[in-house]
C-alpha positions as CSV (number, residue, x, y, z in Angstrom):
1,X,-23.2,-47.0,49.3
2,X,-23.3,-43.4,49.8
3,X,-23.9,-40.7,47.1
4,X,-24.7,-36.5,48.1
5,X,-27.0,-35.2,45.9
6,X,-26.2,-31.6,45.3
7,X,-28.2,-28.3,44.3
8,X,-28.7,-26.4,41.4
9,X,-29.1,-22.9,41.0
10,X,-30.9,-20.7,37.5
11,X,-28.5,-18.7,35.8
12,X,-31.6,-16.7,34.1
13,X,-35.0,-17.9,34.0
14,X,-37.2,-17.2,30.9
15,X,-41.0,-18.4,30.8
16,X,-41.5,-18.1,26.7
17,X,-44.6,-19.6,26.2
18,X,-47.7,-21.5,27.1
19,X,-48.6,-24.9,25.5
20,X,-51.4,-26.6,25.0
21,X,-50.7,-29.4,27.0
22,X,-51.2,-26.5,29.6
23,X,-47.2,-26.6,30.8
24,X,-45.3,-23.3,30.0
25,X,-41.9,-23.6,27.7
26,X,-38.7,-21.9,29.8
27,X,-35.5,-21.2,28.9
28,X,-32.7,-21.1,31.8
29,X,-29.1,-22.5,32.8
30,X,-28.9,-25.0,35.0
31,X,-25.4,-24.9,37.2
32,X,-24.6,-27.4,39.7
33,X,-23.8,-26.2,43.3
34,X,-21.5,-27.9,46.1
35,X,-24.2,-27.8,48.8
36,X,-25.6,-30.9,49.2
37,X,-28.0,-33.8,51.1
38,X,-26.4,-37.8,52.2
39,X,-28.3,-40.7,50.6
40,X,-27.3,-43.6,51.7
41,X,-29.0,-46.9,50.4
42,X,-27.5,-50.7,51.3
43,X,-29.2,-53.8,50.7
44,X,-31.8,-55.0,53.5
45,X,-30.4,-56.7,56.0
46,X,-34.0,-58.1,57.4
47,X,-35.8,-58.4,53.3
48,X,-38.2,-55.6,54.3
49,X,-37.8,-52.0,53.2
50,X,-36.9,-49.0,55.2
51,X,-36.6,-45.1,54.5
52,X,-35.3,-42.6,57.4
53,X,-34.1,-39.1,57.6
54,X,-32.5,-37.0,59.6
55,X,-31.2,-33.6,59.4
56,X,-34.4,-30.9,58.1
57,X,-37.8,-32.5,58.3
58,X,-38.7,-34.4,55.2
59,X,-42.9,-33.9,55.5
60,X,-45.2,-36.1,53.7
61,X,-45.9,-39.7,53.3
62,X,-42.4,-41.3,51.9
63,X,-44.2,-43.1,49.3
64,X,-45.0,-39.4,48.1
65,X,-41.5,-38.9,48.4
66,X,-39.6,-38.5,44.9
67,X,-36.8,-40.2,45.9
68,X,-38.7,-43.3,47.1
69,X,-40.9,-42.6,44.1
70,X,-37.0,-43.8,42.0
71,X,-36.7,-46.7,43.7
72,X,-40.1,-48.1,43.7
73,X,-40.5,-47.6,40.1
74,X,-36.4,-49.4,39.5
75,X,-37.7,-52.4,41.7
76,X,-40.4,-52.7,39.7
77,X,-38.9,-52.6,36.6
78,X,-35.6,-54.7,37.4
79,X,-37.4,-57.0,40.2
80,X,-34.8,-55.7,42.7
81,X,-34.6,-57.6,46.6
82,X,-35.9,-54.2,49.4
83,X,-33.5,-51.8,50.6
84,X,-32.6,-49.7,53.5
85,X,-32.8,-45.7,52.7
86,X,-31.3,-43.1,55.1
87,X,-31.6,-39.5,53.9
88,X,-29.9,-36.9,55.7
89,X,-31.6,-33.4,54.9
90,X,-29.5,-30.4,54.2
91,X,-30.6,-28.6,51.2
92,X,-34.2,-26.7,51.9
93,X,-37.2,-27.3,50.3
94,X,-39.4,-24.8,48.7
95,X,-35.9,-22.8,47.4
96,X,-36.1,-23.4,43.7
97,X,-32.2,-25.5,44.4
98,X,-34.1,-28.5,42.9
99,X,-33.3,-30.8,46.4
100,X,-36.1,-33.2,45.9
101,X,-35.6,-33.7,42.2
102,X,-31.7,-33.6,43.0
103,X,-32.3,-36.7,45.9
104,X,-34.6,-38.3,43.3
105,X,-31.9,-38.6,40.1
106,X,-29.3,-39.5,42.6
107,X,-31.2,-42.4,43.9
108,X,-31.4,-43.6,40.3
109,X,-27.7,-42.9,39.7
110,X,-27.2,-45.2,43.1
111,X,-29.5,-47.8,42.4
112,X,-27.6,-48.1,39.2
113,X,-24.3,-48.8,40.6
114,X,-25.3,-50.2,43.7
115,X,-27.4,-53.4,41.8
116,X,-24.7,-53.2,38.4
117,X,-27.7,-52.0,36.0
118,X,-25.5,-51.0,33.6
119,X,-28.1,-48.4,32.5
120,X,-26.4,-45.5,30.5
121,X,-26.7,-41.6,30.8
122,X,-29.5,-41.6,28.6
123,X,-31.3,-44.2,30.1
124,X,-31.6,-42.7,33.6
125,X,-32.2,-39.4,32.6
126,X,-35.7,-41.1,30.5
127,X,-36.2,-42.6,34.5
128,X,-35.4,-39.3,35.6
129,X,-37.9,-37.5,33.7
130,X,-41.2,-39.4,34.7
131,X,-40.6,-38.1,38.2
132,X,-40.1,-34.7,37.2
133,X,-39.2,-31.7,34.7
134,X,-35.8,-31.0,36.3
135,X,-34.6,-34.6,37.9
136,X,-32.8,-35.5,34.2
137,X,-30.4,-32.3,34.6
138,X,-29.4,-34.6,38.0
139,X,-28.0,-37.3,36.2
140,X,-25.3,-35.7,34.3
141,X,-25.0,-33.2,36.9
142,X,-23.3,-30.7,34.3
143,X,-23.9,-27.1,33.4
144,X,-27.0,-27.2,31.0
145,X,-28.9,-24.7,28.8
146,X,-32.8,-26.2,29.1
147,X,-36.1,-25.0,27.4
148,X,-39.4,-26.2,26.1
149,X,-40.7,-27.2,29.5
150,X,-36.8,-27.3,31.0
151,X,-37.2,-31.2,29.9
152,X,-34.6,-31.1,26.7
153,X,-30.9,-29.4,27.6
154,X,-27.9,-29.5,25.9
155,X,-24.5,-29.1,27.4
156,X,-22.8,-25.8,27.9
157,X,-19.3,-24.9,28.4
158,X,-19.4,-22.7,31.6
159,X,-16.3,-22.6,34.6
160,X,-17.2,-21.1,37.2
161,X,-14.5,-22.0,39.5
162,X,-12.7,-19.6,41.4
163,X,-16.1,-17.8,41.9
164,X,-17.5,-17.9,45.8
165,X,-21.3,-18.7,45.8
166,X,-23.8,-17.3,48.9
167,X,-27.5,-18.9,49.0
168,X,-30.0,-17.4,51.1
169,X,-33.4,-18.5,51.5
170,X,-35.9,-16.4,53.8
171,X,-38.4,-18.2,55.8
172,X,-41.5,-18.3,53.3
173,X,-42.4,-20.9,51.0
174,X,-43.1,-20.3,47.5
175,X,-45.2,-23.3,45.5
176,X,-44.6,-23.4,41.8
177,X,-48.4,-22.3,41.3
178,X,-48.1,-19.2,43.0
179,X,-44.8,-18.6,41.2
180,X,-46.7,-18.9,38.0
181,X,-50.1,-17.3,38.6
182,X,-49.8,-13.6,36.8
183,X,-46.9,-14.3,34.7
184,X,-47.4,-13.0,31.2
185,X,-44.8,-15.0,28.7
186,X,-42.2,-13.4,26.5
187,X,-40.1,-14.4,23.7
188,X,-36.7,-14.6,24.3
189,X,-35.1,-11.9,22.2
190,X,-31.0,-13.3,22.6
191,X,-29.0,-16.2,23.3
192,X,-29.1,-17.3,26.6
193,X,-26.0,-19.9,25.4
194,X,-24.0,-16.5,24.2
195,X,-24.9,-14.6,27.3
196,X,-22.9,-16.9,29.6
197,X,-19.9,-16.7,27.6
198,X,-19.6,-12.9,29.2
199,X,-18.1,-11.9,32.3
200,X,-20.4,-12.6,35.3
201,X,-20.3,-8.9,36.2
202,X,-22.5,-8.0,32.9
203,X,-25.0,-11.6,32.9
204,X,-27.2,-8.7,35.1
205,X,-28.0,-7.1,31.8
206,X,-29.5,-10.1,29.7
207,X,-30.1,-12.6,32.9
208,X,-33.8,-12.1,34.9
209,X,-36.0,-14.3,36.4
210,X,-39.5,-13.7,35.2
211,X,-40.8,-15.5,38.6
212,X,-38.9,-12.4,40.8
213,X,-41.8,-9.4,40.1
214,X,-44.9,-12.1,41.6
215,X,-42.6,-13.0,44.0
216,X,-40.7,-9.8,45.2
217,X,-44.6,-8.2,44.9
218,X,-45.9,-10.8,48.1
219,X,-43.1,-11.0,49.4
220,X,-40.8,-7.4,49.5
221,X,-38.1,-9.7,51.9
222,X,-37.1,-11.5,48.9
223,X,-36.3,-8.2,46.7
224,X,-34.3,-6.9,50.2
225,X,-32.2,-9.7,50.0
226,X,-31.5,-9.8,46.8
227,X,-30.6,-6.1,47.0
228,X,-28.7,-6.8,50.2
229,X,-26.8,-9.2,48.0
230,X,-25.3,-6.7,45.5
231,X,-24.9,-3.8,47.7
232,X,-22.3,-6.6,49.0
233,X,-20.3,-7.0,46.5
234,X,-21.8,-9.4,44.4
235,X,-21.1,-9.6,40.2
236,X,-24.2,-11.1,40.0
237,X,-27.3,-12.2,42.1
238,X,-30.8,-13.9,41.1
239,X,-33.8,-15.5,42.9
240,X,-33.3,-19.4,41.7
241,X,-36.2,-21.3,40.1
242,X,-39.2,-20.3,41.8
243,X,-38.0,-19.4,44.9
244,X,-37.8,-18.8,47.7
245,X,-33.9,-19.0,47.6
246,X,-31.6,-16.0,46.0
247,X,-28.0,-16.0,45.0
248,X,-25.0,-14.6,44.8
249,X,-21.8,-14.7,43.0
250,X,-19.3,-12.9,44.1
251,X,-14.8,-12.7,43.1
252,X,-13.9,-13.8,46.7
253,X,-14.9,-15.1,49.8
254,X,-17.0,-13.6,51.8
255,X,-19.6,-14.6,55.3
256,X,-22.4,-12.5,55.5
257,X,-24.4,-14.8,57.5
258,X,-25.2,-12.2,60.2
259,X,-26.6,-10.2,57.5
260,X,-29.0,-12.7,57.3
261,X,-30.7,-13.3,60.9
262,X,-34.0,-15.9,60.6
263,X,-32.9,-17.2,57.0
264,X,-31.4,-20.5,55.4
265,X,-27.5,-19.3,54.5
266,X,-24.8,-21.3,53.0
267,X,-21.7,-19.9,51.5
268,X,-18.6,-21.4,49.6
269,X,-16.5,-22.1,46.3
270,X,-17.7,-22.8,43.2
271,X,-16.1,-25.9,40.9
C-alpha cells in the first residue's frame, strides 16, 4: 500500500505566550501543500522488519525516526505481524513544511487501512500527537486554524485553488531552538480566522511570522529570498514554521528556479 505524505506550509505564525509547562502557545494556519514524500508499507514477506529510503538522506538511527516511531508504537498497541517500510525522500528537512511529522501521521493513517483498525479521525490524531505538536494536523490533512501549543485546531473554510505556490529553501538549517531563542511573545490583537477570509494580496498586512527577525538577523539569505519572492510577483510570501523554507503565492504560474541557484525549489498549483 502506498500513501504520499504531503507538506504544509504557515499562513501567519504568532508565538503568544509562554507556559509553564515551558512550551510557548502559537497561533497560525496550517494549509496543506501538493509536494510530497512515497511511503510505502506491505506486510513482511520474511516475519522480520525492514525500513529503507531513497531519494534525500534520511539521517539518524530509524528507530529515532518519527515515522518508525508510528508504527512501533501501533504494533505495540494492536500486536501487529513486522512490516516492510520504503520511504522515498522528497520534501526537505529542517524547512518548517512539517515532512517528518507529515511521514509520521501518514504512517498511522496507512497502518490503519492497511491492518483494518477501524480507528477514527479522532483516534489517530490522539496517536498523532504523542509523536509531535504538528503530526494531528496530518491526519485530517485540511486547512486548520491551531493555537495553545499548535496541538488544538479547528477547521477553517480556506480555497486556495487556482493559486500557484513556489517553495524555496536555502541551504542552512534552522533547529526549532534557535528559531525560538530571543523571541519576545505578543498577544494576538485580531482574528487570525477573519484575516484569511481577505484577499491573499492584503493577508501581508495582518499575516508575520514572529520566527523571520531571528532568522532573517543570522541568516540575511533568507530575508533576500523572501524579498526576491515579492519583487516577483507574488500576493503574498512568508518564511514557513521555523524555517528554513519561504513561500510564495502568486495568481499564475510562474518558474523562477534559476532565480534560485544552490537552493531547494518546488513550484506548482494549489488545491
Amino acid at each position: 500500500m502506498i500513501f504520499f505524505p504531503n507538506a504544509k506550509i504557515n499562513l501567519g505564525l504568532f508565538v503568544t505566550g509562554k507556559r509553564i509547562d515551558g512550551f510557548h502557545n502559537i497561533e497560525t494556519i496550517f494549509y496543506p501543500v501538493p509536494l510530497r514524500d512515497v511511503l510505502e508499507m506491505i506486510p513482511s514477506p520474511d516475519g522480520k522488519f525492514n525500513f529503507s529510503t531513497s531519494g534525500k538522506p534520511v539521517p539518524g538511527k530509524p528507530e529515532d525516526n518519527l515515522l518508525v516511531k508510528a508504527w512501533l508504537m501501533l504494533q505495540h498497541e494492536f500486536g501487529l505481524p513486522q512490516v516492510h517500510i520504503y520511504l522515498h525522500k522528497i520534501l526537505p528537512m529542517g524547512a518548517g513544511l512539517g515532512g517528518g511529522s507529515a511521514d509520521a501521521a501518514f504512517a498511522i493513517r496507512l497502518i490503519n487501512q492497511l491492518f483494518k483498525l477501524g480507528l477514527c479521525n479522532e483516534k489517530m490524531m490522539d496517536y498523532a500527537l504523542r509523536l509531535g505538536m504538528d503530526c494531528p494536523f496530518f491526519i485530517k490533512n485540511t486547512p486548520a486554524y491551531a493555537w495553545e501549543r499548535g496541538d488544538k485546531m479547528e477547521d477553517v473554510k480556506l480555497q486556495l485553488s487556482g493559486k500557484f505556490l513556489v517553495i524555496v529553501k536555502p541551504s542552512f538549517h534552522v533547529s526549532t531552538a534557535e528559531a525560538y531563542a530571543g523571541i519576545v511573545p505578543a498577544k494576538l490583537g485580531f482574528s487570525l480566522k477573519d484575516v484569511i477570509t481577505k484577499p491573499v494580496d492584503k493577508w501581508r498586512n495582518y499575516l508575520k511570522n514572529d520566527f523571520e527577525k531571528i532568522v532573517f538577523r543570522k541568516y540575511p539569505e533568507a530575508e533576500t529570498v523572501k524579498r526576491d519572492l515579492c519583487k516577483k510577483g507574488a500576493e503574498y510570501a512568508s518564511m514557513s514554521g521555523s524555517g528554513s523554507a519561504l513561500y510564495g503565492i502568486f495568481n499564475k504560474e510562474v518558474n523562477l528556479k534559476k532565480h534560485f541557484p544552490n537552493c531547494f525549489y518546488w513550484g506548482g498549483g494549489l488545491t
